[in-house]
N, C-alpha and C positions, 0 to 999 in steps of 0.2 A: 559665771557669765559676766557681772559687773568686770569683773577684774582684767575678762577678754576684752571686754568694749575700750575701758581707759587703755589697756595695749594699743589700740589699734585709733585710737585717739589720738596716742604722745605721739607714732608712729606718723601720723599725719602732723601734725605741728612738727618735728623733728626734719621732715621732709619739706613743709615750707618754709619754716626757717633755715635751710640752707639751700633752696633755690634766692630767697630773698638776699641770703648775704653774697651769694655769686652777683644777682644784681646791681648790690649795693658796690662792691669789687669792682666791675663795669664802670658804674658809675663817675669816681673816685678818676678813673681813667681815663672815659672819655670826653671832650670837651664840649662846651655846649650844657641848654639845661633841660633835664630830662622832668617826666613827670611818670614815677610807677604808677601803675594800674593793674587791678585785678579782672582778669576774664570773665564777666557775668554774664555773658548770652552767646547763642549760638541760633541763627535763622534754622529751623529744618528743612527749608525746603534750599538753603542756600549756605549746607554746611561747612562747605569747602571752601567757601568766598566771603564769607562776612564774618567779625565777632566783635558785639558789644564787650567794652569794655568801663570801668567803673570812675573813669574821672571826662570832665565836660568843661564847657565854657567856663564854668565857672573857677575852673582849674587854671587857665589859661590855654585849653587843648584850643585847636583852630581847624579848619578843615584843610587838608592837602598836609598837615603836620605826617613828617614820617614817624612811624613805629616801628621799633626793634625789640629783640631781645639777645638774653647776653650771646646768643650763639650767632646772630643775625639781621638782617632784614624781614621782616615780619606784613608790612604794608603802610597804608596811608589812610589816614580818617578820609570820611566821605561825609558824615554828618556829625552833630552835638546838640546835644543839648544840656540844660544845666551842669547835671552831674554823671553823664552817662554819652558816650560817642560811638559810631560804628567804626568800623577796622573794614575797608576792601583788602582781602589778603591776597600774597602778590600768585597767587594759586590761580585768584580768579579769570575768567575768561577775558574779561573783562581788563583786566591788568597788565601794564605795559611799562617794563624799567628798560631805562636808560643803563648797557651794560658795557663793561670792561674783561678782557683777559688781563687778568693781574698779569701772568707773564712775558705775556707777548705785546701786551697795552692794545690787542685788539678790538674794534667795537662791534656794538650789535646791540639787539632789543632779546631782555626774555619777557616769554608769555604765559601767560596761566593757561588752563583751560585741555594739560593732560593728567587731570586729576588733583588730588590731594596730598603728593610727595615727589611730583617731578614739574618744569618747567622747561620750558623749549626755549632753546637761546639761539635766534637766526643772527645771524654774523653779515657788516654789510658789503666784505669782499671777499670777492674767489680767493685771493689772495692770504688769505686767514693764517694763521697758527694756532690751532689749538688742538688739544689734543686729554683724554681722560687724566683723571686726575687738576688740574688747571683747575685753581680759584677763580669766582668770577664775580667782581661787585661793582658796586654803582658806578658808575661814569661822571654823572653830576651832568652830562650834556641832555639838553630836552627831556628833562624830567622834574619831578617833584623832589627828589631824593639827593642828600649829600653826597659827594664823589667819596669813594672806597668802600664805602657799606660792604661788609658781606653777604653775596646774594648766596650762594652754593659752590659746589663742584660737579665738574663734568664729569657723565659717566661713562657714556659714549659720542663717537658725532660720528656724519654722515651726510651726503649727497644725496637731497631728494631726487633730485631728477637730471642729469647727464646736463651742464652745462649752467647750474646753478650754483649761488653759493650755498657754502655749508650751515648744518645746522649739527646743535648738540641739546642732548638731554643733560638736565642740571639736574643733583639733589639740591633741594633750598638745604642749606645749614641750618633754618630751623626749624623741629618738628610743629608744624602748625597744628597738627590734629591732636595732640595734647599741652597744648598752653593753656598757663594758669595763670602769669606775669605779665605783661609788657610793658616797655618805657615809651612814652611818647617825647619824642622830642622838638621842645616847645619853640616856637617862631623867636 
């Protein structure tokens, strides 16, 4: 039984230390000064839209700072304090990015609020390009967030109603409902 438990012990340290050195890779990479944080909280009544995480003012976090991880756009503090900040993740309803088609340099806004693994990306002309598959990251216009950030990928789009413009369902590129990491990046 011992011998099971250290298995499955190393097995978890072996597995964060290589999510950590993916991050630190990230890092090394991108410009800008980032602050790692570990995930410590999660609202239940508000799972899919908030997560504490483990560094605060006293880190230099600030409110509106974006968060990421290495695969993505993750959201934006909303509060802090000493050593501990909340996460609006960009899932939540609540949540509004300033968006780009990488390809077609299209705009539009995604939004949270169809669950915990998709985001709605309304596009602000008939005139659009875009199509599944399409990268889609930050814009930098009227928003909190640097221009290029990886939001997701399109899965599908579609025409709500006969003479609107389009809209597409996004995957976020990062899995929010199993983070254990994120970088904040500091003002």
């Amino acid at each position: 039984k011992a011998i099971e438990a250290l298995r499955a012990q190393l097995s978890e340290i072996e597995k964060e230390n290589d999510r950590l050195r993916d991050l630190l890779d990230f890092i090394d990479a991108a410009p800008g000064k980032y602050e790692v944080a570990k995930v410590v909280g999660r609202n239940p009544s508000k799972w899919f839209s908030t997560i504490g995480v483990s560094k605060g003012s006293a880190d230099g976090v600030a409110i509106d700072c974006a968060v990421v991880s290495q695969s993505g756009l993750v959201g934006r503090v909303i509060s802090t304090e000493e050593h501990y900040s909340t996460i609006l993740l960009i899932t939540d309803p609540e949540s509004g990015v300033g968006a780009r088609v990488l390809r077609s340099r299209d705009d539009g806004v995604t939004l949270g609020g169809n669950g915990p693994s998709t985001l709605l990306f309304r596009l602000f002309s008939k005139e659009t390009d875009v199509k599944p598959g399409d990268k889609i990251v930050t814009s930098g216009v009227g928003s909190k967030y640097p221009p290029g950030m990886l939001i997701g990928e399109v899965e599908s789009v579609y025409v709500p109603q006969p003479g609107l413009v389009r809209e597409a369902i996004v995957k976020p590129a990062t899995d929010l409902m199993h983070l254990e990491e994120v970088m904040v990046i500091l003002p």
